[in-house]
C-alpha positions in Angstrom: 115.8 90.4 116.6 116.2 92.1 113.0 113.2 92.2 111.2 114.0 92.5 107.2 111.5 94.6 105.3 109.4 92.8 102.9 108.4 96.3 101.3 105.4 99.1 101.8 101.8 99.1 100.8 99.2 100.3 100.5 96.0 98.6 101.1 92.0 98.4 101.7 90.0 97.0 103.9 88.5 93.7 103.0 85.4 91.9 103.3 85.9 88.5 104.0 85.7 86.0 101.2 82.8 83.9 100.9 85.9 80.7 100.5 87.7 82.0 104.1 85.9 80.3 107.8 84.4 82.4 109.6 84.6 81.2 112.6 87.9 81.7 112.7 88.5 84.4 110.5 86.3 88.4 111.2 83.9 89.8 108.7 86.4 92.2 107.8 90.3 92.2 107.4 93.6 93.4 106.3 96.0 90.9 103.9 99.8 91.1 102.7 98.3 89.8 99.4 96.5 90.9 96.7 94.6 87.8 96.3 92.6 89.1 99.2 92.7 93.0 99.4 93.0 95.9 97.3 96.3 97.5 96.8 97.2 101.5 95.9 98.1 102.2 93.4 97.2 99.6 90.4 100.0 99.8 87.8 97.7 97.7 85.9 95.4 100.4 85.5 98.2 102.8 85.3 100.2 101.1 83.0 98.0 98.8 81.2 94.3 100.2 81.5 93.0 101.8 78.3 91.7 105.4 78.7 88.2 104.2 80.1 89.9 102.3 83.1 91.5 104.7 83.9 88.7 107.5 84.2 87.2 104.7 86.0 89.9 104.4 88.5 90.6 108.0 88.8 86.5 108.2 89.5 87.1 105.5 92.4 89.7 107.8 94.0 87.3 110.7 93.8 90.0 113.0 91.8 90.0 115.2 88.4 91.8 114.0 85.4 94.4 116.4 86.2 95.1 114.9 89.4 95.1 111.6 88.1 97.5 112.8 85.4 100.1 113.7 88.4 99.5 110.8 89.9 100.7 108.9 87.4 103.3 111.6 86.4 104.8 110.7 89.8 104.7 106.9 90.0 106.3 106.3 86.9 108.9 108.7 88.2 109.5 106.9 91.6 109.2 103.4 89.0 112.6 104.7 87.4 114.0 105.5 90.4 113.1 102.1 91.7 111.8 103.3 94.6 107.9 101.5 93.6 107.8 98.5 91.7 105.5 96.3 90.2 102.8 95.4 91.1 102.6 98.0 94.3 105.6 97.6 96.6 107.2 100.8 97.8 110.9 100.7 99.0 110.2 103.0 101.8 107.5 104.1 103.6 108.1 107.6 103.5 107.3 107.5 99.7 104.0 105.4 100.6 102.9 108.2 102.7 103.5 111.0 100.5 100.8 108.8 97.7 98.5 108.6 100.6 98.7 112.0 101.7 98.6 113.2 98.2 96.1 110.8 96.6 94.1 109.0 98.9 93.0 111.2 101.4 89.3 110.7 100.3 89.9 107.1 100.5 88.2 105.2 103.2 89.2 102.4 104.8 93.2 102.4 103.9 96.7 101.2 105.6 100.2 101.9 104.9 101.8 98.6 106.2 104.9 97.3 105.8 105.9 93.5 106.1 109.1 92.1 107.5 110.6 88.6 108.6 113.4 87.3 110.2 116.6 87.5 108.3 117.0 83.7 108.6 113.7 83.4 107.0 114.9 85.7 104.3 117.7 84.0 103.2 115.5 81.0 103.0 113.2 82.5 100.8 116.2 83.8 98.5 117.8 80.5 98.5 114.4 78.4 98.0 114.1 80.6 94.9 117.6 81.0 93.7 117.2 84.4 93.5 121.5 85.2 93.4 121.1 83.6 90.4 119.0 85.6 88.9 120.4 89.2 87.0 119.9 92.7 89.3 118.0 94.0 86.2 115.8 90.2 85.9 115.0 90.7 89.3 111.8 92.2 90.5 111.9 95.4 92.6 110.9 93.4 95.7 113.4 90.4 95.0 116.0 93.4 94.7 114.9 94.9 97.9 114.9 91.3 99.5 118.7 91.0 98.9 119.8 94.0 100.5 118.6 92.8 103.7 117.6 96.2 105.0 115.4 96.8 108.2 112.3 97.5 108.3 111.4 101.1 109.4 110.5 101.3 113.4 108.9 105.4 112.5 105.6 105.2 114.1 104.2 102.0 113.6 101.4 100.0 115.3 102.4 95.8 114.9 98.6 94.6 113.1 99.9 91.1 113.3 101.5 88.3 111.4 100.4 86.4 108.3 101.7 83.6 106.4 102.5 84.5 103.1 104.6 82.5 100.2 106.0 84.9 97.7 105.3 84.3 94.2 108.9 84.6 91.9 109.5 87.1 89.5 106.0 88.9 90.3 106.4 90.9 93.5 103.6 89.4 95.1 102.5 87.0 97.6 100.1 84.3 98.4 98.4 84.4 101.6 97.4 81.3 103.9 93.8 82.6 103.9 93.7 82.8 99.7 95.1 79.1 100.1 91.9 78.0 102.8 94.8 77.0 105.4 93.1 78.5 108.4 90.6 75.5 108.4 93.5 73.2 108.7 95.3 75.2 111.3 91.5 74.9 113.0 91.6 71.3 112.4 95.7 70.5 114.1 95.8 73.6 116.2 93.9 75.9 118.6 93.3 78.6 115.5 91.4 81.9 115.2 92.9 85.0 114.4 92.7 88.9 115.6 90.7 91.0 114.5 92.5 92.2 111.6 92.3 88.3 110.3 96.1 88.2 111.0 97.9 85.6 113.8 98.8 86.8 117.1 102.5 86.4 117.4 105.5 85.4 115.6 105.9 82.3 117.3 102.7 81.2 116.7 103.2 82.2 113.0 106.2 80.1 112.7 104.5 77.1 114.5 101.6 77.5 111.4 104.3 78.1 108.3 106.5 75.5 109.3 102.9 73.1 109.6 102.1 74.5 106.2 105.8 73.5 104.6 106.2 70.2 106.3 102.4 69.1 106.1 100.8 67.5 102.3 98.1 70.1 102.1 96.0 71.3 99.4 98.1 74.8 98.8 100.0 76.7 96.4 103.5 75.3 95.8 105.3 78.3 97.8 108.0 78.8 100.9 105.0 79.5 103.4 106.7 81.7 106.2 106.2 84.1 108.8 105.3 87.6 108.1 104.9 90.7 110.5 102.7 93.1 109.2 102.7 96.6 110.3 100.7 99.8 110.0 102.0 103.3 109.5 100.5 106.4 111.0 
């Protein structure tokens, strides 16, 4: 099966909302969204902090202002090139790994994943949001990236699990099923509990859960809830 990449991130380790079950859900986890865990880097601190954020963030990060300076020196570089994109999607992991390597290493507690779905699920997504409609240069770097239908890198990965995300339209992100509280109604219909990562097991059961999600009236975001694998890099 061809697995269409979703993008590359960057993200922290989470402590589980106070919101998400936990019985079903571990004390810590990994999410696809940023309504759960932290993403690297923050172009809103990079582009839109003030000068006291960003010492701030740069503090976080445990690097100089000079660093810092480079840092942001080299995102707004790969930004033009539209290899990252707003808010923290990278277009390829190789350029994810060269900001980890170069600006995270005293970071605890941080993944390179990449996400990826079926291409049939894909072209739902694109179709659901009318995304041919909208201009190459309208589009956000993700939607763009979405379109083009390419795979998603195999280089030395580890599959975390799958989540069951519903993109948001023209922001580059994603809602997740656990921002949304959806695990406790896959407790209540199904026989539910995630890894240990707080992601589902398998694609099938994934699919069994989005599809539930789409078909059933719950209490959720109005989003195309599908399938997601989610990878990590090493």
């Amino acid at each position: 099966m061809n697995y269409i990449s979703g993008g590359y991130y960057i993200v922290s380790v989470t402590e589980r909302p106070d919101y998400i079950s936990e019985r079903v859900i571990p004390k810590s986890l990994f999410s696809a969204s940023s309504c759960i865990s932290s993403f690297y880097p923050s172009l809103d601190v990079l582009w839109n902090g003030d000068i006291e954020e960003k010492r701030k963030y740069a503090q976080s990060l445990h690097m100089s202002n000079t660093e810092y300076e480079k840092l942001e020196k080299w995102v707004l570089q790969m930004s033009d090139l539209n290899l990252f994109g707003y808010p923290n999607v990278f277009v390829d992991v190789e350029y994810a790994k060269t900001f980890h390597s170069n600006w995270l290493g005293k970071a605890s507690n941080t993944k390179i994943i990449g996400i990826a779905t079926l291409e049939k699920y894909i072209n739902e997504l694109v179709e659901f949001e009318g995304l041919r409609d909208v201009l190459p240069e309208d589009r956000v770097v993700v939607e763009n990236l979405l379109l083009r239908s390419e795979l998603i890198s195999e280089d030395k990965r580890n599959l975390l699990g799958c989540e069951i995300l519903g993109y948001i339209k023209g922001t580059g992100s994603f809602h997740s099923y656990l921002c949304n509280g959806l695990e406790k109604d896959y407790s209540k219909h199904f026989n539910f509990k995630s890894n240990k990562f707080g992601l589902i097991g398998s694609l099938e059961e994934a699919e069994r859960y989005a599809s539930f999600s789409n078909e059933e009236d719950l209490e959720s975001e109005e989003v195309l809830w599908l399938p997601w694998a989610i990878y990590e890099y090493i």
